[in-house]
C-alpha positions in Angstrom: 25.1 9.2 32.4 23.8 10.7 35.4 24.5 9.5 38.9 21.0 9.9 40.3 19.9 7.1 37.8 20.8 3.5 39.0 21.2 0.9 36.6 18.6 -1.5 38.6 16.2 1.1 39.6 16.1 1.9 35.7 15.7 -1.5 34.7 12.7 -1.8 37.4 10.8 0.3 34.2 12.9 -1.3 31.5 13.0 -4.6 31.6 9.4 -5.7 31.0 10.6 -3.7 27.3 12.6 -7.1 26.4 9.2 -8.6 25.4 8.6 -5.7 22.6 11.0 -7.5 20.2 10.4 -11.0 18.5 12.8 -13.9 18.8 14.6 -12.9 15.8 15.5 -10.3 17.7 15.7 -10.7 21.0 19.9 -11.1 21.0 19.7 -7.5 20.2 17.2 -6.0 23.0 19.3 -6.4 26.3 18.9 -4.3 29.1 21.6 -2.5 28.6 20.8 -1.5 25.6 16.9 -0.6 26.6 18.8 1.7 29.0 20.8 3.5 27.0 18.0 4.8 25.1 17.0 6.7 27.6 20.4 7.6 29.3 20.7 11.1 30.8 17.3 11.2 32.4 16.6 10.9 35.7 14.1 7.9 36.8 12.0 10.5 38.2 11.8 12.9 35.4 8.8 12.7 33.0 11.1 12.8 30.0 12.4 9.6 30.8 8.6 8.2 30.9 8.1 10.1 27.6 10.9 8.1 26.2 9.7 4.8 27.3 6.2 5.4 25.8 7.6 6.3 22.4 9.8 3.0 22.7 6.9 1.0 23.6 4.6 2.6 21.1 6.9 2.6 17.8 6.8 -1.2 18.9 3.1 -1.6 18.8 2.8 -1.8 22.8 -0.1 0.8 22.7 -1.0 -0.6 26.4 2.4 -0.1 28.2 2.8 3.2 26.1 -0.4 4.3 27.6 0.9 3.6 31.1 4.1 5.4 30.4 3.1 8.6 29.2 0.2 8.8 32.1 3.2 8.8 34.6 5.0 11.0 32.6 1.9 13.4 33.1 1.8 12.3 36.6 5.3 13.9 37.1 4.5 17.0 35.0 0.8 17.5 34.0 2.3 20.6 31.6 4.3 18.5 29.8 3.5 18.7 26.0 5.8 16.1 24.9 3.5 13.6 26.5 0.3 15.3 25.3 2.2 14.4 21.4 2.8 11.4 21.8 -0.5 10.6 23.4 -1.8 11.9 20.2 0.4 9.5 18.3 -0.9 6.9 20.0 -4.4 7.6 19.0 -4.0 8.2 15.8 -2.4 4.4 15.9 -5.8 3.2 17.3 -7.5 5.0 15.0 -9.0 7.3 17.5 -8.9 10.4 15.4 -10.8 12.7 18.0 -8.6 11.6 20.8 -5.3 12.0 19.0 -6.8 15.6 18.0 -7.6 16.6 21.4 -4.2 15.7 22.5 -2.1 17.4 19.6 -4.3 20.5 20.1 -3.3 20.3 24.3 0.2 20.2 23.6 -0.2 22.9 21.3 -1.5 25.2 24.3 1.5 24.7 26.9 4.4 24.6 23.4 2.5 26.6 20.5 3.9 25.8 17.3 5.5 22.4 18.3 6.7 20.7 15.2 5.6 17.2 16.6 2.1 18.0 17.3 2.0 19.8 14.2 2.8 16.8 12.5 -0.3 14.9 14.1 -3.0 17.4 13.8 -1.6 17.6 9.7 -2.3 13.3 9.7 -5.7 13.7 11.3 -6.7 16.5 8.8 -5.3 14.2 5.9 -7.8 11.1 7.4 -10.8 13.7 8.1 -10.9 15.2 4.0 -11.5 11.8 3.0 -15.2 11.8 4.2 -17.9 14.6 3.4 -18.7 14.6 6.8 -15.7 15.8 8.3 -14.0 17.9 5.5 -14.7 21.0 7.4 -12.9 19.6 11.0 -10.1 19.1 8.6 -10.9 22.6 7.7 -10.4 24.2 10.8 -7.3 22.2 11.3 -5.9 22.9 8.0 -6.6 27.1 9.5 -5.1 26.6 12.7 -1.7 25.2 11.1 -1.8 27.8 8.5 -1.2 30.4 11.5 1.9 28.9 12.8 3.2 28.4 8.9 1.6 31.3 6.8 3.5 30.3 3.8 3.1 26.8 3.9 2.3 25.9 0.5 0.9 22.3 1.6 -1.2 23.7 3.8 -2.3 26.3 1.7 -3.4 24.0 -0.9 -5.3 21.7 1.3 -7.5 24.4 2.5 -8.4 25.8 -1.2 -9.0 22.2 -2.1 -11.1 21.6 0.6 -13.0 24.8 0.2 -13.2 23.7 -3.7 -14.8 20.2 -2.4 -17.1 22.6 0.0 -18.2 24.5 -3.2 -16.8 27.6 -1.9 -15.2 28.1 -5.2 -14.0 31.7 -4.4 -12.2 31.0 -1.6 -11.0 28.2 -2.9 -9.3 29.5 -6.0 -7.9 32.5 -3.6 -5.8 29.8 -1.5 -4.9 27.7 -4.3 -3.4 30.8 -6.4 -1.9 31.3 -3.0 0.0 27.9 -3.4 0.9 28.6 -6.1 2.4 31.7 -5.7 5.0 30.1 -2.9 5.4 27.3 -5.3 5.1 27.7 -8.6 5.9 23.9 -9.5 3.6 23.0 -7.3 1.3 20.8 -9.6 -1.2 19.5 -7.5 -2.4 22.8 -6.8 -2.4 24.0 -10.5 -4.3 21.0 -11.2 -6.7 21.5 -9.0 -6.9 25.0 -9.7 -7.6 23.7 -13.4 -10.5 21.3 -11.8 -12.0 24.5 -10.3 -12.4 26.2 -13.6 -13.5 23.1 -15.2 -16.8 22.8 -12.2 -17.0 26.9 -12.8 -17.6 25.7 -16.2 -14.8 28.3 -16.6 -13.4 26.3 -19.8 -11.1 28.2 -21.5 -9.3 28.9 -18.1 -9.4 25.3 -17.3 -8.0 23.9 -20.4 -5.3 26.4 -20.3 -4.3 24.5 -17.0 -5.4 21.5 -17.4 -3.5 21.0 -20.6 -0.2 20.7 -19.3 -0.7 17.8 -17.2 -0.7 14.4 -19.5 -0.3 12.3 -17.0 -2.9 13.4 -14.6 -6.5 11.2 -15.5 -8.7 14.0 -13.4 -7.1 16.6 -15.5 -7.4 14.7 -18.5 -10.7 13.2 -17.8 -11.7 16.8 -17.5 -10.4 18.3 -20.3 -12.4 15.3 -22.1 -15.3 16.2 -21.0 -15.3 20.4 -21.7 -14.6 18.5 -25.3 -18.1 16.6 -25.1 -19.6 19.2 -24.3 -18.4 21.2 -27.6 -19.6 17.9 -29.6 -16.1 17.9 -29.9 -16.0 13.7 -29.8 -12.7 13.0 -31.9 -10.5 15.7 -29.8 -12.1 14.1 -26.2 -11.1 10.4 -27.6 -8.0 11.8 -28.3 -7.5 13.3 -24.9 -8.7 10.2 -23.2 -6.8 7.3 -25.5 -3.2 8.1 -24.2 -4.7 6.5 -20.6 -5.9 3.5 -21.7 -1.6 2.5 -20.9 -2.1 3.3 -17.2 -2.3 1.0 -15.4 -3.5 2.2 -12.3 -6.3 4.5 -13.9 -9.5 5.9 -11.3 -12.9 4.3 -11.2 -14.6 5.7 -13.6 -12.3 6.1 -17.2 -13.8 3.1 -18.4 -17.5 4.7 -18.3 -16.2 7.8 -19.6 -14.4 6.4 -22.7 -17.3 4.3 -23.0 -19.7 7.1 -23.3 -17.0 9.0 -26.2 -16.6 5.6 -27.7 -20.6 5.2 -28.6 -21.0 9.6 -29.5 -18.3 8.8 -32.3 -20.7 5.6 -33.5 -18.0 3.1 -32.6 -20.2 0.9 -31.3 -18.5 -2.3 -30.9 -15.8 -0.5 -29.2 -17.9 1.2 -27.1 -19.9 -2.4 -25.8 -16.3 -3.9 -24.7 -16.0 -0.6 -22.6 -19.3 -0.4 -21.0 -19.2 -4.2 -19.9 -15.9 -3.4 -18.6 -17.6 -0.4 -16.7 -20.8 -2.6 -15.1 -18.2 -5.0 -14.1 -16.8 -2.2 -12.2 -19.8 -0.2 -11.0 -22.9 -3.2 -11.2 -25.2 -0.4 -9.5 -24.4 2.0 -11.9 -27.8 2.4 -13.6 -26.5 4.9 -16.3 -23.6 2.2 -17.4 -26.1 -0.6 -18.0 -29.0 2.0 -20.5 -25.5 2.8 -22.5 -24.5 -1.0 -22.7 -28.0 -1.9 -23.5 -28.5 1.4 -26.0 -24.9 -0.2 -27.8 -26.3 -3.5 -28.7 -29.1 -2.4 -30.5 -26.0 -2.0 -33.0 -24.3 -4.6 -32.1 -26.7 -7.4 -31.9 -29.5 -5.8 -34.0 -31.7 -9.5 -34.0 -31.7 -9.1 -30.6 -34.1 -5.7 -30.3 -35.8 -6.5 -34.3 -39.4 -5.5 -33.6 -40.9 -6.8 -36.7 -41.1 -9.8 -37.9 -40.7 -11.3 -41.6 -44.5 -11.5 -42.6 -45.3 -8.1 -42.0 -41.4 -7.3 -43.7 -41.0 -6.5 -47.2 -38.8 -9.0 -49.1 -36.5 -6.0 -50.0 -36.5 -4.6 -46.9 -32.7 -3.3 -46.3 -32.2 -4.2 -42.2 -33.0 -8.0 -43.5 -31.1 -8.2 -46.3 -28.0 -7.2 -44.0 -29.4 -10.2 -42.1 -29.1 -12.2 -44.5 
């Protein structure tokens, strides 16, 4: 330890930090050892503020980690540590613009820091999820490709994204690209296969998309090139083997519905499509199939005759009978 730093000068700053743990735990959060997590800095250095603030903020003090790393910038207004875990911080708040403007900071005083790396990537991850920012996570996705030009991760989140944007060419360039640093990487050759399949590319995509059982989107997709080739046994076929999962996407039961009723398996197809508008009740498509279904299986139900005008040998009523 160094002599400049007192023991009571440091636990001035430290010992407020005995209140992060819970009772449970409070035989194990002494000053002493507080301190020595950040032994060998000197009180005045911003390091040893930085080292606070991550204490305080992997302990859900986002207010004194705040206060922290503000002095630590107070010390040294260069210091990119601080800028990171300032960015940390927002991404804990939720406070994805923040946390981006932060990560991007500490990029410009330490390019290629591995920390703020690591942020920007988990803001890009939260900003695909939503249409509206897909191309922010874009530019993201971009910037961290030219610190890691081989990153197959990366790579693959950028020709997915551009796949989602409808650029299909560029996405299938960075997605081959993936896959060429990884060949075993089968998320991208999945996705790859999904491209083909919205290309309406089908050959290519059931050459892909075939080798992946276990995926539903593949599966699901490889289903559907069949429907479209009136090729209704070969898509239930494709489709049955994930009736087992149990944590199958919104939307099988529609879509085995649908093959269900084209094969004329009517009652089988009724106990799918309820299953569907019990999953989707705004789903205006799922309740015209369910309601097209029961002219079959409840046939008295949509009879428009009646048995006047109905010939006694008429064949419907005699398997009313």
């Amino acid at each position: 330890m160094k002599t400049s730093m007192s023991f009571t000068l440091a636990c001035t700053f430290l010992l407020p930090m005995i209140s992060i743990c819970g009772e449970e735990k409070r035989a194990s959060c002494r000053p002493e050892e507080i301190f020595s997590f950040t032994q060998g800095y000197p009180v005045e250095d911003a390091l040893f503020f930085v080292k606070l603030g991550s204490y305080c903020r992997e302990n859900d003090k986002l207010e004194e980690a705040e206060s922290y790393l503000c002095k630590a910038l107070e010390q040294d207004p260069d210091f990119s540590q601080a800028y990171t875990e300032l960015g940390l911080l927002c991404l804990q708040r939720k406070e994805f613009r923040q946390a981006k403007e932060y990560f991007y900071r500490s990029l410009q005083i330490a390019p290629c820091d591995p920390g703020a790396m690591e942020g920007l990537e988990k803001v890009a991850l939260e900003w695909e999820k939503e249409k509206c920012t897909q191309r922010c996570a874009l530019e993201i996705y971009h910037d961290l490709l030219c610190c890691d030009p081989e990153n197959p991760n990366f790579l693959f989140r950028i020709g997915r994204l551009y796949a989602w944007l409808d650029d299909r060419r560029c996405g299938e360039h960075y997605l081959l690209c993936a896959l060429k640093n990884d060949p075993d990487f089968s998320d991208a050759e999945i996705q790859l296969g999904l491209l083909y399949f919205w290309e309406k590319r089908w050959r290519e995509a059931e050459m892909t998309l075939c080798k992946f059982p276990e995926s539903q989107a593949a599966q699901e997709a490889r289903a559907k090139i069949f429907l479209s080739s009136r090729c209704y046994r070969e898509a239930l076929e494709v489709l049955t083997p994930l009736l087992c999962k149990e944590d199958k996407e919104f939307g099988f039961n529609t879509l085995y519905a649908q093959t269900l009723m084209l094969l004329r398996r009517y009652y089988d197809s009724e106990r799918f499509h309820r299953l569907a508008v019990c999953e989707d009740p705004c789903n205006e498509k799922s309740w015209n199939h369910l309601f097209y279904v029961k002219k079959y299986t409840h046939p008295t139900l949509y009879l428009d005759a009646n048995y006047i005008e109905a010939k006694e040998d008429e064949q419907l009523l005699i398997k009313l009978r």
